[in-house]
C-alpha positions as CSV (number, residue, x, y, z in Angstrom):
1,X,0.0,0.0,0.0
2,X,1.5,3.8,-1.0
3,X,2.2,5.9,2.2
4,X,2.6,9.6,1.9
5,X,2.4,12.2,3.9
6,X,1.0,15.4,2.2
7,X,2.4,18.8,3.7
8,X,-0.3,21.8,4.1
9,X,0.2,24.9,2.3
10,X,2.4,27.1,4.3
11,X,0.5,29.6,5.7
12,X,1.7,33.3,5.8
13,X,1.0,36.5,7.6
14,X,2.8,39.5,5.9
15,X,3.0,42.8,8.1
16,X,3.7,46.2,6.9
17,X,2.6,50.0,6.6
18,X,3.5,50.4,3.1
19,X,0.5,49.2,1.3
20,X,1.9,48.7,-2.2
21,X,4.6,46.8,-0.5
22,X,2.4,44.9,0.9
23,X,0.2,43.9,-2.3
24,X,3.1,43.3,-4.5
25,X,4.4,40.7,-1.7
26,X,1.3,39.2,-1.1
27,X,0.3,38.7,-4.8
28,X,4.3,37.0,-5.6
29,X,3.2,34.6,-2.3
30,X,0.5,33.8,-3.5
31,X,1.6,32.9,-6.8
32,X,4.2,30.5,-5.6
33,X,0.8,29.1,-4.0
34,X,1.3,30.0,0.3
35,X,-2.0,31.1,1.5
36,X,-1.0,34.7,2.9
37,X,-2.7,37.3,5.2
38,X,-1.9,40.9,5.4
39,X,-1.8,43.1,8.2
40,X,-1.1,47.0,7.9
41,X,-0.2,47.6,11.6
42,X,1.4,45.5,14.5
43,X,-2.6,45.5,16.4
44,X,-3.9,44.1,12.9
45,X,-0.9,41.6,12.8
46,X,-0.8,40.6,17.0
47,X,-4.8,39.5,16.0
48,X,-4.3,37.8,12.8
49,X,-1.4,35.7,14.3
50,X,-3.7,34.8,16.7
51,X,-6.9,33.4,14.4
52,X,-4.9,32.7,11.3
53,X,-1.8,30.5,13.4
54,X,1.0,31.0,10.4
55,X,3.7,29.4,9.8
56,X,6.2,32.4,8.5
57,X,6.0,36.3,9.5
58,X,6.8,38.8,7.3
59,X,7.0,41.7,9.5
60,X,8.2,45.1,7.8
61,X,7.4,47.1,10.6
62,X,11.0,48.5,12.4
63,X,9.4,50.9,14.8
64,X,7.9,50.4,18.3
65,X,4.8,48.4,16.9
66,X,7.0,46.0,15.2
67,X,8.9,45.0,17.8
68,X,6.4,44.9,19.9
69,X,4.6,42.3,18.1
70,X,8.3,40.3,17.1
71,X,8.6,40.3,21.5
72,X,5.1,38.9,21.7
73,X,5.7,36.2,18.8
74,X,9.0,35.4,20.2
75,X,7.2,35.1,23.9
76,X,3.9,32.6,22.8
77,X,5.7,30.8,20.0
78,X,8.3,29.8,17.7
79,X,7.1,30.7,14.4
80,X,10.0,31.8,12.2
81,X,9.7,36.2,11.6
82,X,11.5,37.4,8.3
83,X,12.2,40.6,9.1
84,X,12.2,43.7,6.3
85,X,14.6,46.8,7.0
86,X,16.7,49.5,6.0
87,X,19.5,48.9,4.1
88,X,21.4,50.8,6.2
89,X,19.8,50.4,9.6
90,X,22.7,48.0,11.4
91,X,20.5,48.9,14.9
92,X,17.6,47.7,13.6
93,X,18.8,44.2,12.3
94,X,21.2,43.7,15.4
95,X,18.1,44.7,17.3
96,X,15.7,42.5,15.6
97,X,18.0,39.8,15.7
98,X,18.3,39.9,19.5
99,X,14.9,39.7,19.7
100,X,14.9,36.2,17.8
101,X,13.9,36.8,14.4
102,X,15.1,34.3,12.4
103,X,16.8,36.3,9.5
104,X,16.6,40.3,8.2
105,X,16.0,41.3,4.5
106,X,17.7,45.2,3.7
107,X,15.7,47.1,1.7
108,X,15.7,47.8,-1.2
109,X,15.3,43.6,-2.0
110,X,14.6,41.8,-4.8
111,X,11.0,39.9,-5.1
112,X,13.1,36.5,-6.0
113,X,15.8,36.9,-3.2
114,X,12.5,37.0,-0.7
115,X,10.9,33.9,-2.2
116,X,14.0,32.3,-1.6
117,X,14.8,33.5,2.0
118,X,10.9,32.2,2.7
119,X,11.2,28.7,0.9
120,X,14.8,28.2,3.3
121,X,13.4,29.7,6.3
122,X,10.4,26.8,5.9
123,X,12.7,23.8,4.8
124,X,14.0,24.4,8.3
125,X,10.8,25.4,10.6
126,X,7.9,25.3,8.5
127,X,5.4,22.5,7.3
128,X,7.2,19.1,6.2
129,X,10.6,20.5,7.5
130,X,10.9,17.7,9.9
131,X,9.1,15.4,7.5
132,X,10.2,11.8,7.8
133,X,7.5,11.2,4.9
134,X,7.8,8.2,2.6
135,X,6.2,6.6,-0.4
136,X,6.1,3.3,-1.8
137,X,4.3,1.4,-4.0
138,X,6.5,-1.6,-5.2
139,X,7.7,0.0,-8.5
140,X,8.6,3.4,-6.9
141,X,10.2,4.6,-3.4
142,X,10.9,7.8,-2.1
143,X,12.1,8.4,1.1
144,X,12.2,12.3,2.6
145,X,14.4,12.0,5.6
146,X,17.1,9.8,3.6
147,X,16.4,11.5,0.3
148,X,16.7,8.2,-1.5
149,X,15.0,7.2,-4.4
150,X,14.6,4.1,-5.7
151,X,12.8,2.6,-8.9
152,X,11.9,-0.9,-9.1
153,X,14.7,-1.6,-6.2
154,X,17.4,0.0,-7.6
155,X,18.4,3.4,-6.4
156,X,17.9,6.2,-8.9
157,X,20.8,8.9,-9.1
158,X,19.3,12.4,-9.2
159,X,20.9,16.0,-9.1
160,X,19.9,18.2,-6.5
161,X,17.6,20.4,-8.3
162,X,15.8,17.0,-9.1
163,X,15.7,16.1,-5.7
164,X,14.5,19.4,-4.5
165,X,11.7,19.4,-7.0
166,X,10.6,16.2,-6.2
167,X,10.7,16.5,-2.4
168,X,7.9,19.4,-2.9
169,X,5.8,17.5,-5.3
170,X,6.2,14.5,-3.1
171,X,5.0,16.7,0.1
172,X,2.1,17.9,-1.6
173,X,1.1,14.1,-3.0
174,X,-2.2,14.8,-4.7
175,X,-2.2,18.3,-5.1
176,X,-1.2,20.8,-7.8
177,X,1.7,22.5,-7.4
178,X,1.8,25.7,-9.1
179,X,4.9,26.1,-11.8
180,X,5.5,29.3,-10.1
181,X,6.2,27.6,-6.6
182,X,8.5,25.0,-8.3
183,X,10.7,27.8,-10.3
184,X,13.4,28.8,-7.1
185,X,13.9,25.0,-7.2
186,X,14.5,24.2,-10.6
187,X,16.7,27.2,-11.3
188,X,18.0,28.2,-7.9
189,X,18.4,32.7,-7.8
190,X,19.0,32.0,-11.8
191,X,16.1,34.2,-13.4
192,X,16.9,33.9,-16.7
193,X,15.5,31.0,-18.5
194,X,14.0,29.6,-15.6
195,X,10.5,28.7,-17.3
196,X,12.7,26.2,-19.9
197,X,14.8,25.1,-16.2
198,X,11.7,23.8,-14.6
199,X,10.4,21.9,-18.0
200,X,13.6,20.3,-18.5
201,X,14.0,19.5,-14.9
202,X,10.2,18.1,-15.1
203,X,11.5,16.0,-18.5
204,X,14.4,14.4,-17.0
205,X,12.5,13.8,-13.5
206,X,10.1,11.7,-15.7
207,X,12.9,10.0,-18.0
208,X,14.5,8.7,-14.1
209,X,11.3,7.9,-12.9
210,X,8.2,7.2,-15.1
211,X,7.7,3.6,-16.7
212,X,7.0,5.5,-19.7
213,X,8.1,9.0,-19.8
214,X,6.0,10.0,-22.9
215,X,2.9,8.9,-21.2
216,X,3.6,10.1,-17.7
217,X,1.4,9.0,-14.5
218,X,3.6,9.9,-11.6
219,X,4.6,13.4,-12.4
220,X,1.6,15.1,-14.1
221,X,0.9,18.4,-15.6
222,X,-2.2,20.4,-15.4
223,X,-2.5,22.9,-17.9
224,X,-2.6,26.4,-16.7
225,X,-2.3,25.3,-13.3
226,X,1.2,23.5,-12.4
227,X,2.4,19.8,-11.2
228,X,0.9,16.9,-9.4
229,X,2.9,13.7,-7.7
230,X,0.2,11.2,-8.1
231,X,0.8,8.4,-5.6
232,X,-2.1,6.4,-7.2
233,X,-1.1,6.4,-10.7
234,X,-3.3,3.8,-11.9
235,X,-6.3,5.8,-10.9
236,X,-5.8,9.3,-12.7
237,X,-8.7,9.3,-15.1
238,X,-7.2,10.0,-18.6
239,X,-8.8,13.2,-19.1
240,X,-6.8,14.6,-16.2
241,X,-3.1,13.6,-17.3
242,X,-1.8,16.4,-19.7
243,X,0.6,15.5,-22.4
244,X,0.8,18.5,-24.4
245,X,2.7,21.5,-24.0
246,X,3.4,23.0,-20.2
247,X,1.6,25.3,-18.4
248,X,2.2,29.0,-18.6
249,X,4.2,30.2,-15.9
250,X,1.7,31.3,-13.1
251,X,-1.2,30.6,-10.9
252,X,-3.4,28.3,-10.1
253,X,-5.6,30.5,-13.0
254,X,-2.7,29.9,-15.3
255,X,-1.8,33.7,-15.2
256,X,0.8,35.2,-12.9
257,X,1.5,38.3,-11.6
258,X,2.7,40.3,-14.5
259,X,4.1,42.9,-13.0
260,X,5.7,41.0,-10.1
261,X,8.7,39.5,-12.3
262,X,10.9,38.0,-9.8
263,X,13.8,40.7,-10.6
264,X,10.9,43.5,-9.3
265,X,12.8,45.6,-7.0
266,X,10.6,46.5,-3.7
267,X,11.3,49.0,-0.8
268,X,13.3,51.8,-2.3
């Protein structure tokens, strides 16, 4: 019998008194498909982290509020707080630090550098990081704590972009995975090409894995929407497995963010 262990969306709660900051971060989140929540003051933020329970902060707020609310996150849990700052403001991120944030972003940042920082900050504290998650089904095995993969008993040698990739779509067995969420781990901070990264990664991921890689039924693509690790192969209904060409870049809609290209610069 298959055994895996789906991961939730990660669930974040951005915080911030810049509200076109706050848009364009919430939009790119979403995109990469995290369910976010936005807050434009620390007493909007204290009550949200209290009825929405996330797993990442955001909190762009380096004045009395905001460390406020980083002291009272810090005192009732140990959610992980991204913190957004001046370039130039040593105090703050000295200050922040010492308070327990978990890592400081200068501004002015790049929308791709904070996709990144999130996705590393939740490999080590958010959903799945401790996952010891495995599937097996007799032809395939994957194994999350060991990061071993094995086809029909014999282990299966993949670079670590392919192991990243399939590590998320193994977390999130059964669900789509939008393309735009995959990107930062088929091309790393590498913007350029990164679209054609991911497809290639995708094709080769198949070519190691599937019995027939034209005709794929582990690693399937929705069109318009992203990627799905199937761990019942045999019962994906034909009409659902996509073999023609891959899904625009973008949301679960099949349209991203236009304006929010991962090289946007935010915070000047």
């Amino acid at each position: 019998m298959p055994v895996s262990l789906p991961i939730k969306r990660a669930k974040i709660l951005v915080v911030g008194d810049v509200p076109t900051l706050l848009k364009r971060v919430e939009s790119n989140l979403a995109w990469m498909g995290y369910q976010v929540r936005c807050a434009e003051n620390g007493q909007e933020g204290l009550a949200l982290f209290q009825a929405f329970r996330p797993d990442l902060v955001i909190l762009s707020l380096t004045n009395k509020e905001g460390w406020r609310m980083l002291e009272h996150v810090r005192q009732v849990s140990d959610t992980p707080v991204l913190l957004l700052g001046a370039k130039s403001g040593l105090g703050d991120r000295l200050r922040g630090l010492s308070l327990g944030a978990d890592d400081f972003l200068p501004k002015p940042f790049h929308l791709q550098e904070l996709m990144l920082r999130v996705q590393a900050i939740l490999r080590r504290s958010g959903p799945g990081s401790k996952s010891t998650a495995k599937y097996a089904n007799g032809y395939l095995e994957v194994s999350l704590s060991t990061f071993q993969v094995k086809r029909q008993g014999q282990e299966v040698d993949l670079s670590p972009q392919e192991l990243r990739l399939l590590s998320c779509l193994v977390q999130n067995a059964g669900r789509v995975v939008p393309a735009g969420r995959l990107l930062p781990e088929a091309a790393g901070s590498e913007t350029a090409g990164a679209p054609g990264r991911l497809r290639l990664s995708i094709l080769r991921l198949r070519g190691k894995l599937e019995p027939d890689p034209s005709n794929p039924r582990y690693i399937t693509c929705l069109r318009g929407q992203g990627y799905r690790f199937n761990p019942h192969p045999r019962d994906i209904p034909a009409r659902n497995a996509w073999s023609g060409p891959e899904p625009p870049i973008g949301d679960g809609n099949g349209s991203g963010p236009a304006s929010e290209t991962p090289t946007t610069q935010l915070g000047r």
